[in-house]
C-alpha positions in Angstrom: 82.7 108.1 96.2 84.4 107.0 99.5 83.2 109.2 102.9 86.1 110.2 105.3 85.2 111.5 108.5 87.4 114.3 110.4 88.8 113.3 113.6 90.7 115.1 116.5 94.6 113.8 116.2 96.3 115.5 118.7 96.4 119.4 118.4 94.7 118.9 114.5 92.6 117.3 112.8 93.1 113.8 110.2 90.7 111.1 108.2 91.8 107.8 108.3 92.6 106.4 104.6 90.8 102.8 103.6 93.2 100.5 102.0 91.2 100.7 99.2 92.5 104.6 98.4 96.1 103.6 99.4 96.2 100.9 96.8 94.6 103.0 94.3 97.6 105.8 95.3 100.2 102.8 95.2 100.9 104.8 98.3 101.9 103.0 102.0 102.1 103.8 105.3 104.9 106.4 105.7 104.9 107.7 102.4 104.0 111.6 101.7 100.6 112.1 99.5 99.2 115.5 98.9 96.2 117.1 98.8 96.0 119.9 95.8 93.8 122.3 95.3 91.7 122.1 92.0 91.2 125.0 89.6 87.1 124.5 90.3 87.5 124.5 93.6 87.4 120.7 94.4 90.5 118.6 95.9 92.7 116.2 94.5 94.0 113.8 96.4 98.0 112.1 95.3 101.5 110.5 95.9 103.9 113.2 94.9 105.5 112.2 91.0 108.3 114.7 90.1 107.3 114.6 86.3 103.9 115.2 87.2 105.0 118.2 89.2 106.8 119.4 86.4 104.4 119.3 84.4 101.3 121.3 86.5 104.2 123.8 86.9 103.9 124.2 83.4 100.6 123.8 82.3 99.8 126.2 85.1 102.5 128.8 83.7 100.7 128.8 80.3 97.0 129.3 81.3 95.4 132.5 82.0 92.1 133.6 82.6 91.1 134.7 79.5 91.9 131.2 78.1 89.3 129.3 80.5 
């Protein structure tokens, strides 16, 4: 587990990424990443991939609560 601490950036708030998570991301300075909302309530950190995307859009299409 890495700990990020929250830090005043202008009018909002930010954490500063260690290389460590950027190289995991294959992510660099500049690029977009996202931070997504888990179905468990837990965050998910990750570079944007269209077929990934795609696929969450489906997967989250199909699922209902009766099937969790």
């Amino acid at each position: 587990m890495i700990e990020l601490t929250i830090e005043k950036v202008g009018d909002g708030f930010g954490v500063k990424l260690p290389g460590e998570v950027l190289s995991h991301l294959q992510a660099k300075a500049g690029e977009r990443i996202f931070l997504e909302y888990m179905f468990n309530g837990s965050y998910r950190l990750a570079k944007h991939d269209e077929k990934v995307a795609e696929e969450t859009l489906l997967i989250d299409g199909q699922m209902h609560e009766e099937d969790a």
